[in-house]
Every structure is written in structure tokens, then in C-alpha cells.
C-alpha positions, 0 to 999 in steps of 0.5 A: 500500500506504501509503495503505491501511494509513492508510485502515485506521487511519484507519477504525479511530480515526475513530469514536472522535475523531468521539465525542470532538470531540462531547464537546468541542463539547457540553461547551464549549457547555454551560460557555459557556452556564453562564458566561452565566448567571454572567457578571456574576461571571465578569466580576468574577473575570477569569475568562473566558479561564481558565473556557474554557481551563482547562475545555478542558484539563478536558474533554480529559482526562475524554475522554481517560478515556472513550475513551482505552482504546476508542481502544487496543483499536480499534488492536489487536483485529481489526475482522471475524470473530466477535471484530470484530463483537462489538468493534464492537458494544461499542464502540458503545455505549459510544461512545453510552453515554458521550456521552448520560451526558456529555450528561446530566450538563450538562443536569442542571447548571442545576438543581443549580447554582440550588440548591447553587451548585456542580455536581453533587457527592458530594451528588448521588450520596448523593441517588440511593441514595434514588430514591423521595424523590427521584424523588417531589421531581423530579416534584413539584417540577421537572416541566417540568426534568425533562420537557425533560432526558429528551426531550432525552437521547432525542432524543440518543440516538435521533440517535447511535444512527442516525448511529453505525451508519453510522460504527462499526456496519457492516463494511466491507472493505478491500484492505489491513490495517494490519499489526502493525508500525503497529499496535502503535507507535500503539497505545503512542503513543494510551495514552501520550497518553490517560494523558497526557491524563487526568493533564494535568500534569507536576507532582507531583499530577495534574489536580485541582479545586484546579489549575483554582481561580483565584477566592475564589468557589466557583460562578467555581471551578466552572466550568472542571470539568464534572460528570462530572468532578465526580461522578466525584471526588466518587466518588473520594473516597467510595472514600478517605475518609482521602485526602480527611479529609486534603486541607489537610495531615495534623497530629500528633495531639498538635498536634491534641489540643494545639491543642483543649484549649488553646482549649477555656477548661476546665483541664488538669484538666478532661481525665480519660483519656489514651485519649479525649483530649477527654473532659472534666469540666464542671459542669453549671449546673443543680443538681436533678432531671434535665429533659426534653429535647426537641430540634426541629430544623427543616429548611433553615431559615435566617435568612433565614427568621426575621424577628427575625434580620433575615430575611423576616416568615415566623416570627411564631411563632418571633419570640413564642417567641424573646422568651420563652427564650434566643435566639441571634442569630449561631448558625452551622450547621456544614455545609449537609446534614441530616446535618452538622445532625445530627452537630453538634447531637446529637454536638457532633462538628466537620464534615470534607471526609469524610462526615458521621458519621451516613454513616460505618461505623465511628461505627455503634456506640460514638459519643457522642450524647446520647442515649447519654449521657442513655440511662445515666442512665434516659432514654427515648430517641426520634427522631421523623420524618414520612419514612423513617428510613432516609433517610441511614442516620439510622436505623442510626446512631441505633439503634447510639449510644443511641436505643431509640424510632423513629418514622417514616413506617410509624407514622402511623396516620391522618396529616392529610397525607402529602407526597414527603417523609413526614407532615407537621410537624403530624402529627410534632408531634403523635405527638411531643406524645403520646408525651411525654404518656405518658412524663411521665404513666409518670414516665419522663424522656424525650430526643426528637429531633423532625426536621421535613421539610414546609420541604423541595422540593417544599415540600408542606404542607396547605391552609388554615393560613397566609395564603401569602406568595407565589403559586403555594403551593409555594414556599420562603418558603410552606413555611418558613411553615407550618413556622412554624406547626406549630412554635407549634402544637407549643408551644400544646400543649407549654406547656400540658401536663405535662411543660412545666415540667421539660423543656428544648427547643431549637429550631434548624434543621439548616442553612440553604436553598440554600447558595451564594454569592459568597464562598469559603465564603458564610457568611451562608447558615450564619446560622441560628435557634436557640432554647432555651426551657421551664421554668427558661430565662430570656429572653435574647439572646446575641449572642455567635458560636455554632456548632452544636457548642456546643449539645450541652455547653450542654444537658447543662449546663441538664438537670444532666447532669455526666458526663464527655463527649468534646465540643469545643464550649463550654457556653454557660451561662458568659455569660464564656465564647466572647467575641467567639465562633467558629464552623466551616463546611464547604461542599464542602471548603472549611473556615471557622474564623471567630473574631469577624469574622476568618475563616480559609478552609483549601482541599484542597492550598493555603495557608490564606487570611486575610479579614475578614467583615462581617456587614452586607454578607455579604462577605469581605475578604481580610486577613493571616492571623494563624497562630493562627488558621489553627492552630486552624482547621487543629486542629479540621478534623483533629480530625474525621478523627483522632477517627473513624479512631482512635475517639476520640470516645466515651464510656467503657463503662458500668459494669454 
């Protein structure tokens, strides 16, 4: 009778532990095979020995999540009659369901991993609310990857459909049924394990990306995770966004406001509401008729692209440029996404763990741009794009915080070339050139946003236009060249047209291509172009360190624009001010305050840590932390959250 009932049991749960030690094995082998391919700097870290432990304990508890609960209701709900068949049916596919998703996840790691440096993340599910973008840049791009992925997830699927059938599918009866008084202890000892499981520790905070980091770099740190684990938090976090604005520990908004103003060079005086704490006075350095502005902000351009910063000899007519206007040598991007470009150039607002703003519902009406603040003073205001205007809610977001002229994919009549991601730069430039032409010919002072996408995976432009750098033709370097092109196209027309001499342009990238490295931020992949040229601007260059934040102050300061504003960044017109310079990044939540060549490092639930950054090697070197800098890399990381929780950061309503 004994041995029945454990037969019983043993029916019951053997199903489920087979799925689960599946689970095990396929994701061992996946970050053992991942550590391979990182060995060099598994090595490095002594880090073989807790990648792979550390990763069990990971593992065990995201299985603990997917079956711990199937695992219960196996031991309580009866295995024949209509309810039987129907659980079993159901467990059946779960169990397939979850190892194919497992399963799936890994093989998708490769290629995210190359390309971000980290597994996938929040950025790969924001990526799938776009699936005609995406879908067209997978097939165009990364064919055979994604050929390989699928015919190994059906294969998969195919063999755990036959072999579940046999283990979970058929009904067999048995003499003897496990009866209530062992089902019913076992099943309270499976869900105490399973949430012990799932929460794998027994201190204050549960099993967290934080608890399994052991290396200063971030790729090593990612290694024990696997990425239904990291999907699944980055979920979590999406779901509580003021959670995760707080992960390096919550201040009080005097500290912040304190801490902001004082390292902000302007004068008590400058700060005229107690309502808007950072709305502030700064007189602009151009005196006279308001100018045109035209920002181009280039996509995935870094440094590395440029050769006059040192980079690859991709950008003759950027280095031509940059000897005619104001270019910045150490200009640093807050974030390495499109939209963290766009929320620092067009906002001045600093990054966060959070979202960028451009993403988030309570910034969709009442927050600063310059086009809101250009709008008040008679501004024709446009954003123009070769895709979707839709793409990362650019559109709402423009659309509610100043922005009355849109221009996108739909408005090409007869474009030239049409890519994954929209028209291409050439065709951008030249609505854009057009639409200027009218506007200065109506005597309109116009603001256009000009967002190009050609320098974008899987890197389609038209033929003909450059000497390639490389074979095959779509490639990175190939497509940061032709970027290139159309930007000194775009210029030939703009200089010799009307409107040249009375606007300003700027001409930067919104971050940089595939951010990754060794270093807990890797900062050298934050360096990116930025240039300021037109009428009035005088050929310069400002090796002073810059961040994208203080770009917005800085053009409000050449256009003549002296209105109150709630920017944290620094006009760059005084050559005095930001000596030596400082800048902040945001890679996945790790925040860099970098002043100089000190650099203060704030990760989610741990100490702030101190280096030194050398620009010539790219790496970090570990050094005290001074706490002044930590102060203020902590002050302006919470600035972010505070401001949009408590809407701070606006400007005061128009007088009618």
C-alpha cells in the first residue's frame, strides 16, 4: 500500500522535475557556452566558479517560478475524470510552453549580447511593441540568426511535444491513490520550497541582479542571470517605475534641489519660483533678432565614427564642417537609446534607471522642450523623420510639449529610397531643406528637429554615393558613411540658401553604436560628435567635458532666447564656465557622474564606487571616492525621478 501511494506521487511530480532538470541542463549549457565566448574576461574577473554557481542558484529559482505552482496543483487536483484530463492537458503545455520560451530566450542571447553587451533587457521588450521595424531589421539584417533560432525552437518543440505525451499526456491507472493525508503535507512542503526557491535568500531583499554582481564589468555581471530572468525584471520594473527611479537610495528633495543649484555656477538669484525649483534666469549671449534653429541629430553615431575625434576616416564631411563652427571634442551622450538622445538634447532633462521621458505618461503634456519654449515666442515648430513617428511614442510626446509640424514616413511623396527603417537621410534632408525654404521665404522663424535613421541595422542606404569602406555594403562603418554624406549634402544646400545666415544648427548624434564594454559603465562608447555651426558661430574647439544636457541652455543662449527655463545643464557660451567639465551616463542602471577624469559609478542597492578614467586607454581605475562627488552624482540621478513624479520640470503657463 506504501509503495503505491509513492508510485502515485511519484507519477504525479515526475513530469514536472523531468521539465525542470531540462531547464537546468539547457540553461547551464547555454551560460557555459556564453562564458566561452567571454572567457578571456571571465578569466580576468575570477569569475568562473561564481558565473556557474551563482547562475545555478539563478536558474533554480526562475524554475522554481515556472513550475513551482504546476508542481502544487499536480499534488492536489485529481489526475482522471473530466477535471484530470483537462489538468493534464494544461499542464502540458505549459510544461512545453515554458521550456521552448526558456529555450528561446538563450538562443536569442548571442545576438543581443554582440550588440548591447548585456542580455536581453527592458530594451528588448520596448523593441517588440514595434514588430514591423523590427521584424523588417531581423530579416534584413540577421537572416541566417534568425533562420537557425526558429528551426531550432521547432525542432524543440516538435521533440517535447512527442516525448511529453508519453510522460504527462496519457492516463494511466493505478491500484492505489495517494490519499489526502500525503497529499496535502507535500503539497505545503513543494510551495514552501518553490517560494523558497524563487526568493533564494534569507536576507532582507530577495534574489536580485545586484546579489549575483561580483565584477566592475557589466557583460562578467551578466552572466550568472539568464534572460528570462532578465526580461522578466526588466518587466518588473516597467510595472514600478518609482521602485526602480529609486534603486541607489531615495534623497530629500531639498538635498536634491540643494545639491543642483549649488553646482549649477548661476546665483541664488538666478532661481525665480519656489514651485519649479530649477527654473532659472540666464542671459542669453546673443543680443538681436531671434535665429533659426535647426537641430540634426544623427543616429548611433559615435566617435568612433568621426575621424577628427580620433575615430575611423568615415566623416570627411563632418571633419570640413567641424573646422568651420564650434566643435566639441569630449561631448558625452547621456544614455545609449534614441530616446535618452532625445530627452537630453531637446529637454536638457538628466537620464534615470526609469524610462526615458519621451516613454513616460505623465511628461505627455506640460514638459519643457524647446520647442515649447521657442513655440511662445512665434516659432514654427517641426520634427522631421524618414520612419514612423510613432516609433517610441516620439510622436505623442512631441505633439503634447510644443511641436505643431510632423513629418514622417506617410509624407514622402516620391522618396529616392525607402529602407526597414523609413526614407532615407537624403530624402529627410531634403523635405527638411524645403520646408525651411518656405518658412524663411513666409518670414516665419522656424525650430526643426531633423532625426536621421539610414546609420541604423540593417544599415540600408542607396547605391552609388560613397566609395564603401568595407565589403559586403551593409555594414556599420558603410552606413555611418553615407550618413556622412547626406549630412554635407544637407549643408551644400543649407549654406547656400536663405535662411543660412540667421539660423543656428547643431549637429550631434543621439548616442553612440553598440554600447558595451569592459568597464562598469564603458564610457568611451558615450564619446560622441557634436557640432554647432551657421551664421554668427565662430570656429572653435572646446575641449572642455560636455554632456548632452548642456546643449539645450547653450542654444537658447546663441538664438537670444532669455526666458526663464527649468534646465540643469550649463550654457556653454561662458568659455569660464564647466572647467575641467562633467558629464552623466546611464547604461542599464548603472549611473556615471564623471567630473574631469574622476568618475563616480552609483549601482541599484550598493555603495557608490570611486575610479579614475583615462581617456587614452578607455579604462577605469578604481580610486577613493571623494563624497562630493558621489553627492552630486547621487543629486542629479534623483533629480530625474523627483522632477517627473512631482512635475517639476516645466515651464510656467503662458500668459494669454
Amino acid at each position: 500500500m506504501l509503495r503505491a501511494a509513492w508510485v502515485s506521487l511519484y507519477r504525479r511530480l515526475c513530469p514536472i522535475a523531468a521539465f525542470f532538470l531540462f531547464g537546468l541542463v539547457a540553461l547551464s549549457l547555454s551560460r557555459l557556452g556564453l562564458s566561452l565566448w567571454h572567457a578571456a574576461r571571465v578569466s580576468a574577473a575570477d569569475g568562473w566558479s561564481t558565473v556557474l554557481l551563482q547562475g545555478l542558484r539563478v536558474d533554480v529559482s526562475t524554475l522554481c517560478l515556472l513550475y513551482g505552482i504546476p508542481a502544487v496543483l499536480a499534488l492536489l487536483l485529481p489526475l482522471e475524470g473530466r477535471v484530470g484530463r483537462a489538468w493534464r492537458h494544461l499542464l502540458r503545455w505549459w510544461l512545453i510552453l515554458a521550456s521552448v520560451l526558456l529555450v528561446f530566450m538563450e538562443l536569442a542571447t548571442p545576438s543581443f549580447m554582440a550588440e548591447y553587451g548585456l542580455r536581453p533587457n527592458r530594451l528588448f521588450l520596448e523593441y517588440l511593441i514595434y514588430p514591423e521595424e523590427v521584424g523588417m531589421t531581423l530579416l534584413r539584417g540577421h537572416l541566417l540568426a534568425v533562420v537557425i533560432e526558429v528551426a531550432a525552437v521547432i525542432v524543440l518543440f516538435w521533440a517535447l511535444l512527442r516525448g511529453s505525451q508519453r510522460w504527462v499526456g496519457k492516463s494511466t491507472t493505478l491500484a492505489v491513490e495517494a490519499g489526502w493525508l500525503w497529499r496535502l503535507p507535500l503539497a505545503l512542503l513543494v510551495l514552501l520550497l518553490a517560494a523558497l526557491g524563487v526568493r533564494s535568500s534569507l536576507g532582507h531583499r530577495p534574489l536580485n541582479p545586484a546579489l549575483v554582481a561580483f565584477s566592475t564589468d557589466p557583460t562578467i555581471n551578466a552572466l550568472p542571470l539568464n534572460s528570462l530572468y532578465t526580461v522578466g525584471y526588466a518587466a518588473r520594473q516597467l510595472a514600478t517605475r518609482s521602485e526602480t527611479s529609486r534603486v541607489y537610495g531615495d534623497l530629500p528633495l531639498a538635498e536634491v534641489v540643494s545639491e543642483v543649484r549649488a553646482s549649477s555656477g548661476l546665483p541664488a538669484s538666478a532661481y525665480v519660483s519656489d514651485a519649479l525649483p530649477s527654473l532659472a534666469l540666464r542671459p542669453p549671449q546673443y543680443q538681436g533678432k531671434p535665429r533659426n534653429l535647426v537641430i540634426v541629430l544623427e543616429e548611433s553615431l559615435g566617435a568612433q565614427f568621426i575621424g577628427s575625434l580620433g575615430g575611423r576616416p568615415l566623416s570627411p564631411n563632418y571633419d570640413r564642417l567641424s573646422r568651420q563652427g564650434w566643435a566639441f571634442e569630449r561631448l558625452y551622450a547621456t544614455g545609449t537609446r534614441s530616446v535618452r538622445g532625445i530627452e537630453a538634447v531637446l529637454t536638457g532633462f538628466p537620464p534615470s534607471p526609469a524610462e526615458s521621458v519621451v516613454k513616460l505618461p505623465a511628461s505627455r503634456q506640460r514638459f519643457f522642450t524647446l520647442a515649447d519654449v521657442l513655440g511662445r515666442h512665434g516659432y514654427d515648430t517641426g520634427f522631421y523623420y524618414g520612419g514612423e513617428s510613432h516609433f517610441d511614442n516620439m510622436r505623442e510626446f512631441f505633439l503634447a510639449n510644443g511641436f505643431t509640424r510632423i513629418v514622417d514616413r506617410k509624407d514622402y511623396r516620391k522618396p529616392a529610397f525607402v529602407g526597414s527603417w523609413g526614407a532615407s537621410d537624403e530624402d529627410l534632408f531634403a523635405r527638411a531643406d524645403q520646408q525651411f525654404r518656405q518658412l524663411k521665404a513666409q518670414g516665419t522663424p522656424f525650430f526643426g528637429l531633423v532625426f536621421t535613421s539610414s546609420n541604423h541595422d540593417p544599415f540600408e542606404f542607396p547605391d552609388g554615393r560613397i566609395d564603401l569602406y568595407e565589403q559586403p555594403k551593409q555594414t556599420r562603418d558603410n552606413a555611418a558613411k553615407y550618413a556622412d554624406y547626406a549630412l554635407g549634402e544637407f549643408f551644400r544646400k543649407a549654406m547656400a540658401s536663405p535662411y543660412w545666415e540667421d539660423t543656428v544648427f547643431l549637429v550631434v548624434a543621439d548616442h553612440d553604436s553598440r554600447v558595451f564594454g569592459k568597464n562598469m559603465v564603458p564610457i568611451g562608447n558615450f564619446h560622441i560628435p557634436g557640432l554647432i555651426l551657421g551664421g554668427g558661430i565662430e570656429a572653435r574647439r572646446d575641449a572642455r567635458i560636455v554632456s548632452q544636457i548642456d546643449l539645450p541652455p547653450t542654444l537658447l543662449s546663441l538664438l537670444g532666447i532669455a526666458d526663464a527655463t527649468p534646465t540643469v545643464g550649463q550654457d556653454l557660451t561662458d568659455p569660464q564656465r564647466l572647467q575641467p567639465g562633467r558629464a552623466l551616463m546611464q547604461y542599464d542602471r548603472n549611473l556615471a557622474w564623471m567630473e574631469g577624469n574622476d568618475v563616480a559609478i552609483l549601482q541599484p542597492d550598493k555603495p557608490a564606487q570611486g575610479f579614475r578614467y583615462d581617456p587614452a586607454s578607455d579604462q577605469l581605475q578604481p580610486r577613493p571616492l571623494r563624497p562630493e562627488l558621489a553627492r552630486r552624482a547621487h543629486a542629479y540621478a534623483m533629480w530625474g525621478t523627483l522632477a517627473y513624479e512631482k512635475e517639476l520640470y516645466r515651464l510656467p503657463k503662458a500668459r494669454p
